[in-house]
matplotlib code that plots the C-alpha trace (Angstrom):
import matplotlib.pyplot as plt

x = [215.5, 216.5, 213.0, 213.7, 216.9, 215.7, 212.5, 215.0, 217.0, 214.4, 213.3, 217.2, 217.0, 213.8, 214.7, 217.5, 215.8, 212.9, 215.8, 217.6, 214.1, 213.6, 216.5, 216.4, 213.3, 213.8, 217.4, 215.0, 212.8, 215.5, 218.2, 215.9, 214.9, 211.5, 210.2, 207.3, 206.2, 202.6, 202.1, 201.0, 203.5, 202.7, 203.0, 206.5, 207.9, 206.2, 207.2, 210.9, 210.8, 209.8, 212.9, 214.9, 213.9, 213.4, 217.1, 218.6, 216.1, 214.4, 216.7, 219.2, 216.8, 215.2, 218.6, 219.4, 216.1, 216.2, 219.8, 218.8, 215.7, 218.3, 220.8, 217.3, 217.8, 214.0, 213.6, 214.1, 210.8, 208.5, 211.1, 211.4, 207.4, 207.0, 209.0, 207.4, 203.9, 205.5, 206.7, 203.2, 201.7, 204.4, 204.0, 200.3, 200.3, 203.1, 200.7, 197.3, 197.9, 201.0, 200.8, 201.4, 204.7, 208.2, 208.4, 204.8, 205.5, 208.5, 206.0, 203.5, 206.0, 207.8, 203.8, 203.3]
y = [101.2, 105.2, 105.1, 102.3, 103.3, 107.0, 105.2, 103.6, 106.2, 108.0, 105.2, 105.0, 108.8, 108.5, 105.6, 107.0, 110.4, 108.3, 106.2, 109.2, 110.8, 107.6, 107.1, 110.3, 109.7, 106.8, 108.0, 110.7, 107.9, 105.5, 107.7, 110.6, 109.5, 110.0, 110.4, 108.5, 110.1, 110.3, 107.2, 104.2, 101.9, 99.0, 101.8, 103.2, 99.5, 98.8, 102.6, 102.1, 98.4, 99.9, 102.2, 99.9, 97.5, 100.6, 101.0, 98.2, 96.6, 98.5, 101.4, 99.2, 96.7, 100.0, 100.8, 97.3, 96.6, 100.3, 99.6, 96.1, 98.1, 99.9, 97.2, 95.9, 92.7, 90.8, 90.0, 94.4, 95.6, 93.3, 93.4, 97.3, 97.3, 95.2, 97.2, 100.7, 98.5, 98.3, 102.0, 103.0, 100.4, 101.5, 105.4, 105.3, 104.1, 106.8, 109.4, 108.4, 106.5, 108.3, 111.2, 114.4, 115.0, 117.5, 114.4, 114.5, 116.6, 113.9, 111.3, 113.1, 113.2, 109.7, 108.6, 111.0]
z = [140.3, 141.5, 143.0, 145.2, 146.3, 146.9, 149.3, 150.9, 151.8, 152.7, 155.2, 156.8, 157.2, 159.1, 161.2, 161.8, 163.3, 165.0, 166.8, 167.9, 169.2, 170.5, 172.4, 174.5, 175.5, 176.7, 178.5, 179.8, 181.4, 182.9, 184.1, 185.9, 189.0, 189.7, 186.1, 186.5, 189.9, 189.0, 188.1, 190.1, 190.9, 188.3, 185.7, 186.8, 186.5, 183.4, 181.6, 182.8, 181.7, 178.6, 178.0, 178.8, 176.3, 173.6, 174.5, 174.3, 171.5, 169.4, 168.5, 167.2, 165.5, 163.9, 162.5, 161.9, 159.8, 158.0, 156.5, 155.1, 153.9, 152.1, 151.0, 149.1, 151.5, 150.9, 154.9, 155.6, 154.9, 156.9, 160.1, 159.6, 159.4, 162.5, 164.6, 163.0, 164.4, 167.8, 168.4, 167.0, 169.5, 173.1, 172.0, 171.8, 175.5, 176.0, 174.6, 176.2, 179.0, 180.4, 183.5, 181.0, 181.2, 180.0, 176.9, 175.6, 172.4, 171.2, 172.4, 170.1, 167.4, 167.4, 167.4, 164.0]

ax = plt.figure().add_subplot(projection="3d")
ax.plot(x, y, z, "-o")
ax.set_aspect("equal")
plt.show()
């Protein structure tokens, strides 16, 4: 049973790092004006849209999911695992289809 709970707290302290990594990059996105310069104009929309919605939905479902991953609640690990499937899936547009930009190393490493 000390294995489980040790996993588990090993998956909060992650989460808790990725949401924090996370998070300012996505502050960095919405709240600098003209971030997203080099892109076309479809992408700028879409790449704010997307911090916005990391914002406001995934960094608190992350640390939502991680601590009933941790309280051993049986719905935890596939919600936590879906939304580990969709930052994998937004940061992997963030890494290759994204201008090169000041955030592509914590792109890179919210991605790893």
């Amino acid at each position: 049973m000390a294995t489980v709970r040790t996993r588990s707290g090993v998956i909060v302290l992650l989460s808790v790092l990725l949401a924090g990594l996370i998070a300012f990059a996505s502050m960095v996105g919405v709240y600098t004006p003209e971030f997203y310069v080099r892109e076309s104009f479809t992408w700028q929309v879409q790449s704010v849209g997307q911090d916005v919605i990391n914002l406001v939905l995934i960094v608190p479902f992350l640390l939502i999911t991680s601590l009933l991953t941790f309280l051993n609640k049986e719905k935890g690990v596939p919600l936590w695992g879906g939304v580990v499937l969709y930052i994998i899936y937004t940061f992997t547009i963030y890494c290759f289809s994204v201008h090169f930009n000041v955030l592509f190393i914590v792109y890179c490493i919210i991605l790893g």
